[in-house]
C-alpha positions in Angstrom: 0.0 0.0 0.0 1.3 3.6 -1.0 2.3 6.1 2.0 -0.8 8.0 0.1 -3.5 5.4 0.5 -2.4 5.1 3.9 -3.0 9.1 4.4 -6.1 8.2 2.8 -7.2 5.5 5.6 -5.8 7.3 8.4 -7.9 10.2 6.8 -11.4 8.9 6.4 -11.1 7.7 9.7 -10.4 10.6 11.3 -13.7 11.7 10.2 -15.8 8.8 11.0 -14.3 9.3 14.3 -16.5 12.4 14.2 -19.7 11.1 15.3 -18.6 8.8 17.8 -17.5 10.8 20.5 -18.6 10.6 24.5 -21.6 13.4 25.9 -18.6 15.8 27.1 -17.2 15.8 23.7 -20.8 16.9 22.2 -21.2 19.4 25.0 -18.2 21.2 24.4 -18.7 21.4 20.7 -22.4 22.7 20.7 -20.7 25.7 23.2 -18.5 26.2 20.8 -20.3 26.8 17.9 -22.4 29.3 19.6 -19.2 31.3 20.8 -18.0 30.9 17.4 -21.1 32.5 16.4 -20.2 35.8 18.3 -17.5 36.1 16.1 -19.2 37.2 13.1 -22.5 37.8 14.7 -21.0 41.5 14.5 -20.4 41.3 10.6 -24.1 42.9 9.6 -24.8 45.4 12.5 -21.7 47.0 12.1 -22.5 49.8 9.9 -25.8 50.1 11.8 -23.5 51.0 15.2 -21.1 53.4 13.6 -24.8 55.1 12.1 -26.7 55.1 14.7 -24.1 55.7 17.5 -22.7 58.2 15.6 -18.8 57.1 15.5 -16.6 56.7 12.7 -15.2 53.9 10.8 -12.1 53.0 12.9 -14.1 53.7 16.9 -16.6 51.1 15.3 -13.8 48.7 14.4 -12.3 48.8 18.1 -15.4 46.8 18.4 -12.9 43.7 17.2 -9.7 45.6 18.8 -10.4 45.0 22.4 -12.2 41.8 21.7 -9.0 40.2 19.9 -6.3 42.1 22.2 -7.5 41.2 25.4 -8.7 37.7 24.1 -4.9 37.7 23.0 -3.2 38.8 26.5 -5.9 36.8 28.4 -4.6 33.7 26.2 -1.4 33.6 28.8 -3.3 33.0 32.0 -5.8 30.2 30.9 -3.3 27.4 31.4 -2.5 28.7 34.8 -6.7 29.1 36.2 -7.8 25.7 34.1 -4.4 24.0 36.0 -5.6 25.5 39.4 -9.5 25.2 38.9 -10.1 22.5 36.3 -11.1 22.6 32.5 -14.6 22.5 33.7 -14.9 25.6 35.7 -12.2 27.5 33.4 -14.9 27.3 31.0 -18.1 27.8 32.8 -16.1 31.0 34.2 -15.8 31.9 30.4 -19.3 31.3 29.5 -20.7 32.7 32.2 -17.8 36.2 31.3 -19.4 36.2 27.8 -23.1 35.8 28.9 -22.6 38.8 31.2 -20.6 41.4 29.0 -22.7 40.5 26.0 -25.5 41.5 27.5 -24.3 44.1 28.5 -23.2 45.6 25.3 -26.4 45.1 24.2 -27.7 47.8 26.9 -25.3 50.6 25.8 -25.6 53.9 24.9 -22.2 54.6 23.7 -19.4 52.9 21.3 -17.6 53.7 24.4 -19.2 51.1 26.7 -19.7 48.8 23.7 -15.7 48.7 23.3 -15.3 48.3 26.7 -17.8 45.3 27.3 -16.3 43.8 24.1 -13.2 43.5 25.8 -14.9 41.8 28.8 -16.5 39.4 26.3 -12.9 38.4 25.1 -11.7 38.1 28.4 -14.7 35.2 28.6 -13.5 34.4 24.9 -10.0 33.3 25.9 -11.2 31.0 28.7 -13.4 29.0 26.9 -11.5 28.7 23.5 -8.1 27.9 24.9 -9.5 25.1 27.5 -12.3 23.7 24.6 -9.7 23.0 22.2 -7.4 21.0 24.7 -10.6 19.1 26.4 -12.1 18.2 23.2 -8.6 16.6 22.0 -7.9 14.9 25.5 -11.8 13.4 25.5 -12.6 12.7 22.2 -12.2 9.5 21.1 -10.1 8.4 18.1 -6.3 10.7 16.9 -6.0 14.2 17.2 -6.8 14.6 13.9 -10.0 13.4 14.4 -10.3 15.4 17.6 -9.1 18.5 15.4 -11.3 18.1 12.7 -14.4 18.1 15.2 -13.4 21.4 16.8 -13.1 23.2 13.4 -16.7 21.5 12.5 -17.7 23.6 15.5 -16.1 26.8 15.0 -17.1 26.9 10.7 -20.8 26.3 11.8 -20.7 28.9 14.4 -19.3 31.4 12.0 -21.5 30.8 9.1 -24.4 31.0 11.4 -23.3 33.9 13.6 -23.9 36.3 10.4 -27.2 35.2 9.4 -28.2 35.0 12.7 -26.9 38.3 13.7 -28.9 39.6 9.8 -32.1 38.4 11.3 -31.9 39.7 14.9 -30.1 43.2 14.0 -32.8 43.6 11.4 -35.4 45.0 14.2 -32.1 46.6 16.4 -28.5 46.3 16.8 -28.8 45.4 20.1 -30.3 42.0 19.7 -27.6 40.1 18.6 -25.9 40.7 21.8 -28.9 39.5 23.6 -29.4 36.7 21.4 -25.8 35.8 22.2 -26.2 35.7 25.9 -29.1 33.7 25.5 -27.4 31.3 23.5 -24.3 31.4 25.5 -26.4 30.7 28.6 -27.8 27.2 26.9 -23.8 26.6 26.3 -23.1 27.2 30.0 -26.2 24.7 31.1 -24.4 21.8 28.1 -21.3 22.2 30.0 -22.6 21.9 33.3 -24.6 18.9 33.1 -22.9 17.0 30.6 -19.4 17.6 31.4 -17.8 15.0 33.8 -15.1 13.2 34.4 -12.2 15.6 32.8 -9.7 15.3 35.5 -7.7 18.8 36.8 -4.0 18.6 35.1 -1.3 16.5 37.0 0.9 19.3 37.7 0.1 23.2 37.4 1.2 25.4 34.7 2.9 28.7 35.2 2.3 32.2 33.6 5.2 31.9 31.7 5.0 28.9 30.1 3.1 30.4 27.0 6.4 32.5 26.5 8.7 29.5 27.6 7.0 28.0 24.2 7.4 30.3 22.0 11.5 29.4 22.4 10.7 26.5 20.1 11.0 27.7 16.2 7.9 25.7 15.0 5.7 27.3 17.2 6.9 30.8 16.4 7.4 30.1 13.1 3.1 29.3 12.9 1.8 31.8 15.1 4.3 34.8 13.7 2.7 33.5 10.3 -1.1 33.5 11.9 -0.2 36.8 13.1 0.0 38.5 9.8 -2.5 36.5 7.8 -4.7 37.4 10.4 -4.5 41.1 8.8 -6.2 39.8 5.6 -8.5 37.5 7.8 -9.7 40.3 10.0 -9.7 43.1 7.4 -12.0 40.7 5.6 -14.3 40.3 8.3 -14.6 43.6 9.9 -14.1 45.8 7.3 -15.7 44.9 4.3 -19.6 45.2 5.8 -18.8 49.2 5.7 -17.8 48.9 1.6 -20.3 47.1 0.8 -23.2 48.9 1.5 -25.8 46.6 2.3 -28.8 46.2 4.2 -28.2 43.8 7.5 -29.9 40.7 6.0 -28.1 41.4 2.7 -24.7 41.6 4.6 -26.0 38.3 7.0 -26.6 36.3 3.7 -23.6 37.6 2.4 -21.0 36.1 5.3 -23.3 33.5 5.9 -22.1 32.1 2.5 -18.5 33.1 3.3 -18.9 31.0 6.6 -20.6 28.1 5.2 -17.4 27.3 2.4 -15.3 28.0 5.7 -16.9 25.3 7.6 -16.9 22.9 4.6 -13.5 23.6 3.4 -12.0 22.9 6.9 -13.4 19.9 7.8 -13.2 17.7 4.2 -10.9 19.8 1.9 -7.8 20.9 4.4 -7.3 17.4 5.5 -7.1 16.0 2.0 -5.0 18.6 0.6 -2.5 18.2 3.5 -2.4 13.8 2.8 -2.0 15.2 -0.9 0.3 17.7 -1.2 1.9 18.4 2.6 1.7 20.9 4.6 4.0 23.7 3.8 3.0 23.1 -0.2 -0.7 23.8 0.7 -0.3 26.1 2.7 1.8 28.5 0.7 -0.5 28.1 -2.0 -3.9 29.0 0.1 -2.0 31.9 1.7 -1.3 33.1 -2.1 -4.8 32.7 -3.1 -6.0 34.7 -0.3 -3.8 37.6 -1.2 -4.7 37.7 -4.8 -8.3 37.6 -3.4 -7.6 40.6 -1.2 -5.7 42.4 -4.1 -9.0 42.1 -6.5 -11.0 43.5 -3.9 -8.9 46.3 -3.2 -9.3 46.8 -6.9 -12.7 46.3 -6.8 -13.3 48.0 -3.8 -16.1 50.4 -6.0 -18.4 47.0 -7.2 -20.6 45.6 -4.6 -20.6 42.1 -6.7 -17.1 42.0 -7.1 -16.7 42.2 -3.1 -19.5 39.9 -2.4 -18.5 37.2 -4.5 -14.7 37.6 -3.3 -16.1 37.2 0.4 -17.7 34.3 -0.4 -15.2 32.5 -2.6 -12.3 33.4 0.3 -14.1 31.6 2.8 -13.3 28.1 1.1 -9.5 29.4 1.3 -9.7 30.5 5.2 -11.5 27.4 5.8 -8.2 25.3 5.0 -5.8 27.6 6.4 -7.4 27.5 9.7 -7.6 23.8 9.9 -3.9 23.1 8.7 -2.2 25.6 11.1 -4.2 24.6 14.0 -3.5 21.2 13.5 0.2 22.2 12.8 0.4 23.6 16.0 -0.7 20.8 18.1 2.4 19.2 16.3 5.1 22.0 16.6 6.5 22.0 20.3 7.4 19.3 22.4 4.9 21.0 24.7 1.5 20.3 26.4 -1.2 21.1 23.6 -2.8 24.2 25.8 0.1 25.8 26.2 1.1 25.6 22.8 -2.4 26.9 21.6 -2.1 29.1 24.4 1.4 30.7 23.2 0.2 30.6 19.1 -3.0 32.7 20.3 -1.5 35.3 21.9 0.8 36.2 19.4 -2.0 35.6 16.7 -4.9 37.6 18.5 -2.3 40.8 18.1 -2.8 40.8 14.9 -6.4 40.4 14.7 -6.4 43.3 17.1 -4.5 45.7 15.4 -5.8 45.0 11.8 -9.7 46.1 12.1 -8.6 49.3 13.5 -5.9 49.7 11.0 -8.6 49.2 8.2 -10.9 52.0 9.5 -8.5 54.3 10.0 -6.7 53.8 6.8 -10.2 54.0 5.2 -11.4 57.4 6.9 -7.7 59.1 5.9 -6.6 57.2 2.7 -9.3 55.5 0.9 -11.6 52.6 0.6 -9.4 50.3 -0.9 -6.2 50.9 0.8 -7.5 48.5 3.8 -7.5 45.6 1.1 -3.5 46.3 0.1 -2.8 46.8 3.6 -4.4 43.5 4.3 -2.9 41.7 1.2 0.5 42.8 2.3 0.1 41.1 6.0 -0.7 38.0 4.5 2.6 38.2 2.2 4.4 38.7 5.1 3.3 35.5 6.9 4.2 33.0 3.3 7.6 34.9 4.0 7.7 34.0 8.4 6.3 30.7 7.1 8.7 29.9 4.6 12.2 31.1 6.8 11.0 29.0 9.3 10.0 26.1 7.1 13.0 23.8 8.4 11.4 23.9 12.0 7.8 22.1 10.1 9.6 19.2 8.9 8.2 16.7 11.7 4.9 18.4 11.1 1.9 16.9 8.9 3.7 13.2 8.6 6.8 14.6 7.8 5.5 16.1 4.1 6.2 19.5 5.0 8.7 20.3 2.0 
């Protein structure tokens, strides 16, 4: 048998894997999804806020800012409360963070206090996603990849539906997405609470500096310096283009909703074909390249509504992949325990996603509509060139097909 039928097997059962998992497994998944859904729940209200609240372009983006930065800095403490207190309550703590500050965004006046509860919200954010990830691949039955695969199922459902969802709720007000998120979130918290049992605390306690210990190991930098700029074309994507546009909200919801669903698809059947295929490193260089020539047309294009719609769209299928492969990759990179190492990658990514929606509005207000799209273009450029100096540090990463 060829080492590519094998990739093959080992592949297809990965995914049957899928639906065999334990009640925890399911539990954590369904939370998941819905706090992926906050993610792009935003997308379609946007433009709404910045109207309605009366603040420009860039104070609306900060709406992503302080989620993604403090979701970024809050990143190095989640090994050391889910060591102390337990996966369990390290995530009903961050359910029970998001349920509170989303609702509470939803009852502001200001941008101000919108900003401000966002960044509460990704306090929550960091919590849950950090410990989720490392439960779901200690429970669940069957390999990592498996394990992987189910947790990127979860998170490209919740952010196809988070837009249409958020469509149909901000369509009567802005400020029922946030409810409708703390409602959600509070079904999540219940899931985990009942269902969630047996997940033992961590032998030994990790330290706050552990994330940064990590980082000491090339193949981990190498991947989150790499997620760190591509997450300048993810994030100018997903935050910036509702303003360009110029949609209604269920226009803009049906519009990332059909971004999100080629995410979900492509992450969960494409990426892990294309990496048994073609390796890691190969694919990857030629999704990140695809996603900058996508960026590039709809800087050109920035002026033609279709042009930017179907670009959104069609980029989904290419983050979908990217997602999956450097998140497995990562798992793979350090001869570290998987939450730290996902702890590490995410701080150093999450700057990136901070910094870029901002970026976009500004440079929109003071340059012009399309510069956002170069901007972002150029950030993902930057990460083929982190990813390819550092490609010597992959080569025990992905089966060992990285080159």
């Amino acid at each position: 048998m060829s080492t590519h039928q094998q990739d093959e097997l080992e592949l297809e059962g990965a995914q049957s894997n899928i639906l065999h998992q334990p009640a925890p497994v399911f539990a954590v998944a369904f939370a998941c999804i819905i706090a992926f859904m906050g993610l792009g729940l935003v997308d379609p209200i946007l433009p709404a806020i910045s109207s309605q609240l009366h603040a420009s372009k860039s104070q609306t983006e900060l709406l992503f800012t302080s989620y993604n930065l403090v979701t970024g800095i809050a990143m190095l403490i989640t090994g050391f409360i889910s060591t102390r207190i337990g996966p369990k309550w390290t995530l009903l703590t961050g359910l029970f963070l998001i349920v509170g500050f989303s609702f509470l965004a939803g009852h502001s006046n200001t941008i101000g206090q919108i900003v401000g509860f966002r960044a509460g919200w990704g306090l929550g954010n960091a919590l849950f996603i950090a410990t989720a990830l490392s439960v779901i691949v200690g429970v669940a039955r069957g390999t990592t990849a498996s394990a992987i695969i189910l947790y990127e199922a979860a998170l490209g459902l919740g952010i196809s539906v988070g837009p249409l969802l958020g469509g149909t709720l901000g369509a009567h007000s802005w400020r029922d997405p946030f409810y409708g998120v703390a409602c959600l979130m509070g079904i999540g918290f219940i899931a985990v609470l009942l269902f969630l049992r047996g997940v033992p605390k961590p032998a030994h306690r990790t330290s706050i500096s552990a994330p940064f210990k990590a980082l000491k190991y090339k193949g981990l930098l190498t991947l989150a310096l790499t997620a760190l700029f591509y997450n300048f074309g993810f994030f100018t994507l997903l935050a910036y283009t509702p303003f360009p546009l110029h949609m209604g909200i269920h226009q803009l919801g049906f519009v990332f909703f059909g971004w999100g669903i080629l995410l979900a698809i492509t992450s969960v059947f494409v990426a892990p074909r294309l990496e048994a295929r073609f390796g890691l490193l190969p694919t990857m260089y030629t999704i990140l390249t695809l996603i900058t020539v996508t960026l590039l047309v709809m800087g050109f294009g920035v002026r033609s509504q279709a042009t930017l719609a179907i670009c959104v769209i069609v980029v989904g299928a290419f983050l979908g992949i990217n997602n999956t492969l450097i998140t497995t990759a990562v798992m793979e990179s350090a001869p570290v325990e998987r939450p730290t190492a996902s702890a590490a990658y995410s701080f150093v990514r999450f700057v990136g996603g901070g910094i870029a929606p901002w970026l976009a509005g500004k440079l929109s207000d003071t340059v012009s509509a399309a510069c956002p799209f170069y901007v972002g273009a150029l950030g993902v450029v930057i990460g083929i060139i982190c990813l390819f100096i550092g490609r010597n540090a992959l080569s025990h990463v992905g089966g060992g097909k990285s080159h």
